[in-house]
C-alpha atoms as a printed R data frame, in Angstrom:
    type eleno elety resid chain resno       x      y       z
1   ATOM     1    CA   UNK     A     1   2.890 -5.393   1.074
2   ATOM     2    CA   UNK     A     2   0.137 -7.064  -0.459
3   ATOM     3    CA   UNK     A     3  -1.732 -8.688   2.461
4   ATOM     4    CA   UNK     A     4  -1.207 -5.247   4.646
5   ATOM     5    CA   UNK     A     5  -5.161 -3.808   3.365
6   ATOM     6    CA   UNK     A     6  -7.825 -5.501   2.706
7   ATOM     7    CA   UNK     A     7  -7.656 -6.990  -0.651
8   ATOM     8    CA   UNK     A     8 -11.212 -6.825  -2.193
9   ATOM     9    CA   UNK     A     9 -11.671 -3.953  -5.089
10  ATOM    10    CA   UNK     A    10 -12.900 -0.976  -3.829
11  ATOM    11    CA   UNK     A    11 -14.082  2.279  -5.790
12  ATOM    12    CA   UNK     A    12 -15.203  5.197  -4.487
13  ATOM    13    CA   UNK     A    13 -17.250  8.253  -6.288
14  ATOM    14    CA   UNK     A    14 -14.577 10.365  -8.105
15  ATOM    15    CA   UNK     A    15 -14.766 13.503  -5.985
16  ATOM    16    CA   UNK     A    16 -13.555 11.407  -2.907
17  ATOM    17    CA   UNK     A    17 -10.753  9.821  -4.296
18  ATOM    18    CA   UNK     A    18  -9.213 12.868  -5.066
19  ATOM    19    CA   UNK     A    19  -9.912 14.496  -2.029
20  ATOM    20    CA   UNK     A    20  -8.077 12.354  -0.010
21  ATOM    21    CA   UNK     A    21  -4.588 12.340  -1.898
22  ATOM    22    CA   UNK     A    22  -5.102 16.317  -3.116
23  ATOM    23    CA   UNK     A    23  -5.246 17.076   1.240
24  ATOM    24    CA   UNK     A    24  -1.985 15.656   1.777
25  ATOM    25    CA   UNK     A    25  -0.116 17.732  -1.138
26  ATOM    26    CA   UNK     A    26  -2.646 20.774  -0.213
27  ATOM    27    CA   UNK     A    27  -1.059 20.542   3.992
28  ATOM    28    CA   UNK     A    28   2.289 20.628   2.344
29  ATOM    29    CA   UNK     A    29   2.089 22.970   0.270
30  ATOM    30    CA   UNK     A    30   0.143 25.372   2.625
31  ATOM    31    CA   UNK     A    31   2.689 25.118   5.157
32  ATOM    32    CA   UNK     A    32   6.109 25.746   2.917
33  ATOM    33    CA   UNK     A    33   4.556 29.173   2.019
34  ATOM    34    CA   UNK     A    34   4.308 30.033   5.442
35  ATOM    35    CA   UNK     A    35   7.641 29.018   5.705
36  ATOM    36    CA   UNK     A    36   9.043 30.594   3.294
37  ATOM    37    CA   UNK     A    37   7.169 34.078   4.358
38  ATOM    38    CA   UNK     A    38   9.347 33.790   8.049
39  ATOM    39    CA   UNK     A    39  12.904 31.855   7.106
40  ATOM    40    CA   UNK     A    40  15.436 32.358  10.179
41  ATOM    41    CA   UNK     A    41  17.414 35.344   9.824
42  ATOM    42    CA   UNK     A    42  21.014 35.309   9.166
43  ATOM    43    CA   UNK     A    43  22.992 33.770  11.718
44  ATOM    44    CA   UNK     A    44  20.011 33.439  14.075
45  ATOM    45    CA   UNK     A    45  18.644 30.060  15.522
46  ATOM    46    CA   UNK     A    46  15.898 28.791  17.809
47  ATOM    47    CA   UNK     A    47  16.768 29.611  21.486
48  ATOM    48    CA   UNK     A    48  17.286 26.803  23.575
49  ATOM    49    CA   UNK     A    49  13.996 25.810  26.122
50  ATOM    50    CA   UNK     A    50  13.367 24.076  28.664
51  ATOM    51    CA   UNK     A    51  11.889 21.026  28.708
52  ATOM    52    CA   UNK     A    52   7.955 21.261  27.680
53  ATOM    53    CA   UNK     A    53   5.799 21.028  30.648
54  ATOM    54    CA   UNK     A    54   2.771 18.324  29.685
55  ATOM    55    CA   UNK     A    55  -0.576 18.683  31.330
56  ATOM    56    CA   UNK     A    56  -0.957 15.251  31.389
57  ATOM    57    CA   UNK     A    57   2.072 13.764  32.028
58  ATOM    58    CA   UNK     A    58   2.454 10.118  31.897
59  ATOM    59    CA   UNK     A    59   5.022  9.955  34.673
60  ATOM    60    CA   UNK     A    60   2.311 10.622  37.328
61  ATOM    61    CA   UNK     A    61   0.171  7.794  38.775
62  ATOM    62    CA   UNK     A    62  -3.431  8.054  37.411
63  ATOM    63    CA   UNK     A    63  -2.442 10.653  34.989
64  ATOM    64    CA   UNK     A    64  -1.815  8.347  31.510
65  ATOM    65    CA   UNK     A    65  -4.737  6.187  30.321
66  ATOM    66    CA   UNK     A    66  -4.748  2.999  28.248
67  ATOM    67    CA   UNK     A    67  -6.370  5.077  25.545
68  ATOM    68    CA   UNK     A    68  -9.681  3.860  23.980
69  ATOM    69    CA   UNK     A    69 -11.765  5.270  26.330
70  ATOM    70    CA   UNK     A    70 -13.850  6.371  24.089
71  ATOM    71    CA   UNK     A    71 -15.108  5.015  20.311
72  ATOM    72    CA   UNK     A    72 -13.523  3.089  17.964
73  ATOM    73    CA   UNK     A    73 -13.465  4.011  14.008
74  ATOM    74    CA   UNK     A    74 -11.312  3.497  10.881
75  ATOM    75    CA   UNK     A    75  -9.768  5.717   8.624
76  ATOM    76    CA   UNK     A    76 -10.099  5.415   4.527
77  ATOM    77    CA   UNK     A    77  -7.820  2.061   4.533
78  ATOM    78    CA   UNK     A    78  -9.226  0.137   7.136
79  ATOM    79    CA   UNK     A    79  -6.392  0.783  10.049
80  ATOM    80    CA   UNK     A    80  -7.901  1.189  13.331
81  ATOM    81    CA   UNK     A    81  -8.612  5.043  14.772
82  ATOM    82    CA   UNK     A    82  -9.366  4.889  18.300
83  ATOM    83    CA   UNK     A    83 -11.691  8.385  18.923
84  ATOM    84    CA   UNK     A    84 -10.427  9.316  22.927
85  ATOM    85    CA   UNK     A    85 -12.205 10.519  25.542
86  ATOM    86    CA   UNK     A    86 -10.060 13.215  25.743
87  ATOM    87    CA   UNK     A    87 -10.218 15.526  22.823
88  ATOM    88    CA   UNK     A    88  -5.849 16.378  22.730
89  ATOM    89    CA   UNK     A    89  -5.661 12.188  23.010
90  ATOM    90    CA   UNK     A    90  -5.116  9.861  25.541
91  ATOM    91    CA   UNK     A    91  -1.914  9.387  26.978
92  ATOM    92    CA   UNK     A    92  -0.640  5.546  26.737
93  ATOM    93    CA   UNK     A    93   1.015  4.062  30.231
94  ATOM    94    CA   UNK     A    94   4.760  4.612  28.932
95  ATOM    95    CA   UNK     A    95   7.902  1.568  29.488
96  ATOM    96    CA   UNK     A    96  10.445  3.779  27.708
97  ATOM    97    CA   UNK     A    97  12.845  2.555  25.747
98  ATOM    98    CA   UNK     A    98  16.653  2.505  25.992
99  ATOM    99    CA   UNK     A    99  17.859  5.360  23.917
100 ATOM   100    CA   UNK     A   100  21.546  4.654  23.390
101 ATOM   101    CA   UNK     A   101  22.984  3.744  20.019
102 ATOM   102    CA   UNK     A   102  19.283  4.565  18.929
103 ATOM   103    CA   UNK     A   103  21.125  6.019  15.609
104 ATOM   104    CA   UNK     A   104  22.526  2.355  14.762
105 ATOM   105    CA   UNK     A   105  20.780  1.389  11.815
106 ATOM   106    CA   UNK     A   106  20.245 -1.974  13.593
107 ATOM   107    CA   UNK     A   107  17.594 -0.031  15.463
108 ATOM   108    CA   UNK     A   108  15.537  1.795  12.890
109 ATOM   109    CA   UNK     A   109  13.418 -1.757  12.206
110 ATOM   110    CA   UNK     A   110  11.981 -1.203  16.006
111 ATOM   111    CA   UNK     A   111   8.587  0.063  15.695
112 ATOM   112    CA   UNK     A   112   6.990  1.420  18.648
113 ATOM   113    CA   UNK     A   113   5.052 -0.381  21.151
114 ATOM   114    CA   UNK     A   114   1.628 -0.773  21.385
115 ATOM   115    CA   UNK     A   115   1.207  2.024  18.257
116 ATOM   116    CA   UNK     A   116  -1.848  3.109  17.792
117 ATOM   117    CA   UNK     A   117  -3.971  6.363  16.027
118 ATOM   118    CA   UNK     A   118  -5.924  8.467  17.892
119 ATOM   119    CA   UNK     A   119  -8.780 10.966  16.359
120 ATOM   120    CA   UNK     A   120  -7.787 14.062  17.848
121 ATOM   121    CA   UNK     A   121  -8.843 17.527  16.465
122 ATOM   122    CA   UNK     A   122 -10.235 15.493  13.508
123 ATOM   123    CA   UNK     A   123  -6.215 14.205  12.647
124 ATOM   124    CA   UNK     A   124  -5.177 11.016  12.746
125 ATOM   125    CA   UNK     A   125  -2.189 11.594  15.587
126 ATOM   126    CA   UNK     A   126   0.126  8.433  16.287
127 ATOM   127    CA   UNK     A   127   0.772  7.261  19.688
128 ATOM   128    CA   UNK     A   128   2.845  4.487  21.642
129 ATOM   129    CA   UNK     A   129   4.063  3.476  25.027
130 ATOM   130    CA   UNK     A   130   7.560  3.321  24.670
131 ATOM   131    CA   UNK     A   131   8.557  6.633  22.508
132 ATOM   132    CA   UNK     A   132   5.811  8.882  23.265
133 ATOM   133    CA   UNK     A   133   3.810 11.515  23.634
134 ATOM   134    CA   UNK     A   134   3.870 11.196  27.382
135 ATOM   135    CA   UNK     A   135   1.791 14.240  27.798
136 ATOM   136    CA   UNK     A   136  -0.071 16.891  26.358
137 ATOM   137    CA   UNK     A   137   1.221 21.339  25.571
138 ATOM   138    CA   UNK     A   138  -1.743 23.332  24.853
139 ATOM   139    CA   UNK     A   139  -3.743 20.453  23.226
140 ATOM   140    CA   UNK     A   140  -0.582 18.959  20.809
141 ATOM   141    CA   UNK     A   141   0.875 15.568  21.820
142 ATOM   142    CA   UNK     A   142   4.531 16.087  23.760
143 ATOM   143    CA   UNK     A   143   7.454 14.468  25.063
144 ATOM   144    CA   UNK     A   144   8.821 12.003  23.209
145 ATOM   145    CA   UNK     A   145  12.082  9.517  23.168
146 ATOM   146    CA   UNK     A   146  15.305 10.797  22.291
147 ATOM   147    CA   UNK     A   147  15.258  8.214  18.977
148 ATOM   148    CA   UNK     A   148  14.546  8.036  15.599
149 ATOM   149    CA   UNK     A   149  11.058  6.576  16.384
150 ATOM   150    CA   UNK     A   150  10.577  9.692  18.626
151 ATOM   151    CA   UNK     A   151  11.756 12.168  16.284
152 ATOM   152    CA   UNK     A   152   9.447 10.344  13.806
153 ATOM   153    CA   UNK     A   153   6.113 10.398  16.073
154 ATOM   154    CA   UNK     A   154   6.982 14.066  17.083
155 ATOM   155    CA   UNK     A   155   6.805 15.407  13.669
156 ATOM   156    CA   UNK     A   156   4.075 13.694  12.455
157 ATOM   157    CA   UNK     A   157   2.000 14.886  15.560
158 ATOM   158    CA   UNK     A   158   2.827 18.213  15.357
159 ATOM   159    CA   UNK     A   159   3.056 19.026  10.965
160 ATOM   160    CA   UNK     A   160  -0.471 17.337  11.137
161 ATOM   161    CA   UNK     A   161  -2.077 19.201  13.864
162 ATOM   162    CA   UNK     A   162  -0.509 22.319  12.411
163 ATOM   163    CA   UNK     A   163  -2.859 21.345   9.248
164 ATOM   164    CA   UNK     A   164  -5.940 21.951  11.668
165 ATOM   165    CA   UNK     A   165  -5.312 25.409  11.728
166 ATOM   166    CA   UNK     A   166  -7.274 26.783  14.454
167 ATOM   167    CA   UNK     A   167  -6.103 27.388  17.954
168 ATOM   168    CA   UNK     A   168  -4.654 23.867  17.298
169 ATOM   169    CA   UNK     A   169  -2.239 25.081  14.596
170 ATOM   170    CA   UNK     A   170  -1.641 28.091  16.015
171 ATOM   171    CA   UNK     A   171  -0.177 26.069  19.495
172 ATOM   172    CA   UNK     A   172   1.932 23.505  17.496
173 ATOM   173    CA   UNK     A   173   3.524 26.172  15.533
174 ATOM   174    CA   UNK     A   174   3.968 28.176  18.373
175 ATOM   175    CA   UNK     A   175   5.115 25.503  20.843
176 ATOM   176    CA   UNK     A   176   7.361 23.042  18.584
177 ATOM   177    CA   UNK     A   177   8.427 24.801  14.814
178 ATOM   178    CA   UNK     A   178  11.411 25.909  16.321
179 ATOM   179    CA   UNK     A   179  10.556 29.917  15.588
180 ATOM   180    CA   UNK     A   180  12.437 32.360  18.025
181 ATOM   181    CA   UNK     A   181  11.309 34.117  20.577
182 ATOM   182    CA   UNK     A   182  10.690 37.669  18.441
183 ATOM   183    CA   UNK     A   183   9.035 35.208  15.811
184 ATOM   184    CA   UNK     A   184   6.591 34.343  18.385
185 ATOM   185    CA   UNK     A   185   5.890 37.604  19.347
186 ATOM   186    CA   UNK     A   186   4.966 37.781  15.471
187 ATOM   187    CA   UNK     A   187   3.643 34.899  14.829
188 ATOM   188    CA   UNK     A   188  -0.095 36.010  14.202
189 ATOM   189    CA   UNK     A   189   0.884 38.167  11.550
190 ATOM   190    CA   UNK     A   190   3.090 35.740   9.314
191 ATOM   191    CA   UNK     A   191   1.389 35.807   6.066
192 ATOM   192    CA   UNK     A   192  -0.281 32.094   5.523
193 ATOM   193    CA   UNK     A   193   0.012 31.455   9.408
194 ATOM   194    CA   UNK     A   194  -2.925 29.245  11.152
195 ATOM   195    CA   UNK     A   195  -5.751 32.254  11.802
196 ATOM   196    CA   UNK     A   196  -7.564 31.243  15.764
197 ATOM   197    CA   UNK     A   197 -10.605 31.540  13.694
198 ATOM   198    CA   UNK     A   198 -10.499 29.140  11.221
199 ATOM   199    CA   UNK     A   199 -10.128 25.227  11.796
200 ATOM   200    CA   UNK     A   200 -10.282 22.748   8.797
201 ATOM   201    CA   UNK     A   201 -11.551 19.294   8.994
202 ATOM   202    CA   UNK     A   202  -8.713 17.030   8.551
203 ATOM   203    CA   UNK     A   203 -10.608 13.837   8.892
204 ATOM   204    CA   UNK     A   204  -9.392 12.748   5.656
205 ATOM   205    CA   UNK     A   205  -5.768 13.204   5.681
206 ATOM   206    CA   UNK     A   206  -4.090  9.389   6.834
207 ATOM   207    CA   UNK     A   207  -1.652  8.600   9.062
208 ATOM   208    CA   UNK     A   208   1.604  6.980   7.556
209 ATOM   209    CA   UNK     A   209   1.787  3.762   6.525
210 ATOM   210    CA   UNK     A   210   5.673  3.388   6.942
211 ATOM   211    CA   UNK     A   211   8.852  6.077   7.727
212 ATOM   212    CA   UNK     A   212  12.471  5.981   6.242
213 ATOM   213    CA   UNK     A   213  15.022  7.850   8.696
214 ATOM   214    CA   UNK     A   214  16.855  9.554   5.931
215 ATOM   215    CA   UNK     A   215  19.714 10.675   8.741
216 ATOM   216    CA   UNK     A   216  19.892  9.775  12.148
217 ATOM   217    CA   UNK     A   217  22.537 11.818  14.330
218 ATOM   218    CA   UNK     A   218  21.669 13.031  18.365
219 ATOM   219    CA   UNK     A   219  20.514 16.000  17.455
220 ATOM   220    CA   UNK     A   220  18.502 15.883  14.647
221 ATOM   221    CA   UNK     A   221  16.531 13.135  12.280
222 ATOM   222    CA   UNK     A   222  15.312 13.779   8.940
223 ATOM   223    CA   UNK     A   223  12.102 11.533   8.563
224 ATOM   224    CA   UNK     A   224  10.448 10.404   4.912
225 ATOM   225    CA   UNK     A   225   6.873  9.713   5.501
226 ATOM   226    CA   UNK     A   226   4.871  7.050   3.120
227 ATOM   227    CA   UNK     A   227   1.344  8.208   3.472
228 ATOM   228    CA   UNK     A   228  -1.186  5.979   0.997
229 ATOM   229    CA   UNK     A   229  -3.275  7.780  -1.001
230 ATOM   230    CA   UNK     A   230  -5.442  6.164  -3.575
231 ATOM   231    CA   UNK     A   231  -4.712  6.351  -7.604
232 ATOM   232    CA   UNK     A   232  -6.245  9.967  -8.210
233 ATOM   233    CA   UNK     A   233  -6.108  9.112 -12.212
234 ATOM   234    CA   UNK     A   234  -8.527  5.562 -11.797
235 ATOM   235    CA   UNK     A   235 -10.080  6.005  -8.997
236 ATOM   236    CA   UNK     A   236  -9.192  2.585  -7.939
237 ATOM   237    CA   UNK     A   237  -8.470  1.975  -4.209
238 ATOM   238    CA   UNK     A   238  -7.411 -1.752  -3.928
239 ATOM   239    CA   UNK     A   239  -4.223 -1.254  -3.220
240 ATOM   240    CA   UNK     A   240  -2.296  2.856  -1.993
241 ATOM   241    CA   UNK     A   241  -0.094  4.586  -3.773
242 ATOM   242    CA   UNK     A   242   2.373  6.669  -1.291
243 ATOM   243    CA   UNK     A   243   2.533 10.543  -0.876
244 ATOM   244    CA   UNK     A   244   5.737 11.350   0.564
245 ATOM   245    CA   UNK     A   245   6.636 14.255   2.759
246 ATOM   246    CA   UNK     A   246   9.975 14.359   4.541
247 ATOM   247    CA   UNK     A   247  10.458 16.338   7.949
248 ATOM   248    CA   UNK     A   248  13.412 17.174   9.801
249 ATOM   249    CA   UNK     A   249  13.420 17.141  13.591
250 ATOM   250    CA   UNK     A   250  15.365 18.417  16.108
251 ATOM   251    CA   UNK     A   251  16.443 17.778  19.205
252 ATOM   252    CA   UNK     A   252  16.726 20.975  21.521
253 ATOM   253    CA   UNK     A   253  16.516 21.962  25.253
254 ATOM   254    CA   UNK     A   254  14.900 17.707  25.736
255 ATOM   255    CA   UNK     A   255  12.291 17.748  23.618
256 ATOM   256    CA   UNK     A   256  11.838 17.370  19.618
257 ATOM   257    CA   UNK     A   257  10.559 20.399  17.470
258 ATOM   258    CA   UNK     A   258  10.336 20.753  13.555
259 ATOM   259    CA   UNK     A   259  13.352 22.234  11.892
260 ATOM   260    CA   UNK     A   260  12.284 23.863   8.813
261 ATOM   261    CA   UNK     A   261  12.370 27.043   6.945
262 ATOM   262    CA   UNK     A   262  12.072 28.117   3.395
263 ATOM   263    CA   UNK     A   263  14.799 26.504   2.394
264 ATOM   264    CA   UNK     A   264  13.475 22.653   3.992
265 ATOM   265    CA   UNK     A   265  12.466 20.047   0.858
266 ATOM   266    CA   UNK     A   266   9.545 18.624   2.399
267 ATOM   267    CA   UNK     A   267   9.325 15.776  -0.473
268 ATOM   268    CA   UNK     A   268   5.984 15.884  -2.336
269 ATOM   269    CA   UNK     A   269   6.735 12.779  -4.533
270 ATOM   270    CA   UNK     A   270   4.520 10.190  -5.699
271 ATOM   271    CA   UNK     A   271   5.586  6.493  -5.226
272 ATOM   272    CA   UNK     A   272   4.217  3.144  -6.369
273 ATOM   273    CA   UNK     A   273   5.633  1.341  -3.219
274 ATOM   274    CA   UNK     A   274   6.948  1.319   0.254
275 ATOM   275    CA   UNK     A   275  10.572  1.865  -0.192
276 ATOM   276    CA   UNK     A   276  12.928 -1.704   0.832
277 ATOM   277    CA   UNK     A   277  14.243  0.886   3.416
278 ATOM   278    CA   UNK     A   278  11.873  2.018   4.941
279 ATOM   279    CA   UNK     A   279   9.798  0.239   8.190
280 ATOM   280    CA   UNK     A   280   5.909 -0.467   8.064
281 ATOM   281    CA   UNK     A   281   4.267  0.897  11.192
282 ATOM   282    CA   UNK     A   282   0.933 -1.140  11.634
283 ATOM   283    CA   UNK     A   283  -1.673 -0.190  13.878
């Protein structure tokens, strides 16, 4: 792990270190008390949908884009951000990937092609061109492979953009946290919910650094996320420490959605390492 950041001591002022690792335990937290506020009734589960319809799917000539098209930046830890020219991201030209036996644990080390981040909605969103997002629902990343690398993508895109709040929040929540149909009649008065009115600036929350598919079955992967924060007690930022929030995703009507409700352990640990088990995405 050691030559994976730049290796030169770095220090920042003592209100920015903190920021950076309190955010991540902050999104968590924020979003199990809205959980915990809504909770599936007895006996009832997430009706089945259809497919989601993209706006900009990939599987249309002209449509996808090589993404890029606009700036290039880097987040707190040196990894490339590319900043799109579209504002919900730029679709990558997809070669999708053979999903059977994707649950053998032979194929968790496969990271996915040509990963990259994208700056979109001020979140650091993952994207590739072999698992996804192949399009776009109501500005949150879509349509992803029917794998653990999928499932993995998938919840990361949508638990961060949730974090926006906003319109943003509101349509991720909406579209892919598996609520019912009455809950998304009610959706806008959940207590803790994203309010339209209010976006936050997630510009300093990181991508992950590495994911551990705690369970793997066809219709549902639970996903630990390493995401390196730096030491809030020194300051110090030459090497990450790991925040680690754990997502389960499921696989209904041919697309991915979160699966969580009050009861859901979302992790929240601290770690000094990248567990042996778990798979280093670079980008």
């Amino acid at each position: 792990m050691s030559d994976a950041y730049p290796q030169p001591r770095r220090r920042r002022s003592r209100w920015w270190i903190p920021a950076i690792a309190v955010v991540v335990v902050i999104a968590v937290a924020a979003a199990m008390v809205w959980l915990s506020s809504r909770g599936h009734k007895d006996g009832e589960t997430s009706a089945p949908q259809a497919s989601q319809q993209t706006s900009t799917p990939a599987s249309q000539p002209g449509m996808a884009t090589t993404g890029g098209g606009g700036n290039v930046t880097s987040d707190f830890w040196g990894r490339r951000v590319v900043v799109p020219s579209n504002p919900d991201g730029d679709v990558l030209e997809q070669h999708p990937v053979d999903p059977a036996n994707a649950c053998d644990k032979s194929s968790y080390a496969r990271v996915p092609g040509d990963l990259q981040a994208q700056r979109t909605h001020t979140m650091s969103t993952l994207w590739s061109s072999t698992d996804g997002p192949t399009g776009i629902t109501e500005s949150i990343p879509s349509g992803y492979s029917h794998t653990p690398q999928g499932a993995a993508l998938a919840g990361w895109n949508y638990f961060s953009l949730f974090n926006v709040g906003g319109e943003i929040g509101y349509s991720s929540a909406r579209n892919f946290f598996g609520f019912s149909e009455e809950e998304k009649r009610e959706l806008e008065s959940i207590p803790g919910g994203p309010d339209k009115e209010i976006t936050r600036d997630r510009t300093k929350m990181v991508a992950p650094a590495a994911v551990k598919y705690l369970s793997c079955h066809d219709d549902q992967v639970v996903v630990q996320y390493f995401l390196p924060v730096p030491d809030m007690n020194t300051g110090e930022a030459d090497r990450p420490r790991y925040a680690l929030l754990q997502l389960p995703v499921k696989w209904v009507g041919g697309h991915w959605e979160l699966n969580m409700d009050k009861n859901t352990n979302t992790g929240g640990n601290m770690v000094d390492s990248i567990d042996g088990e778990a798979v280093q995405w670079d980008y």
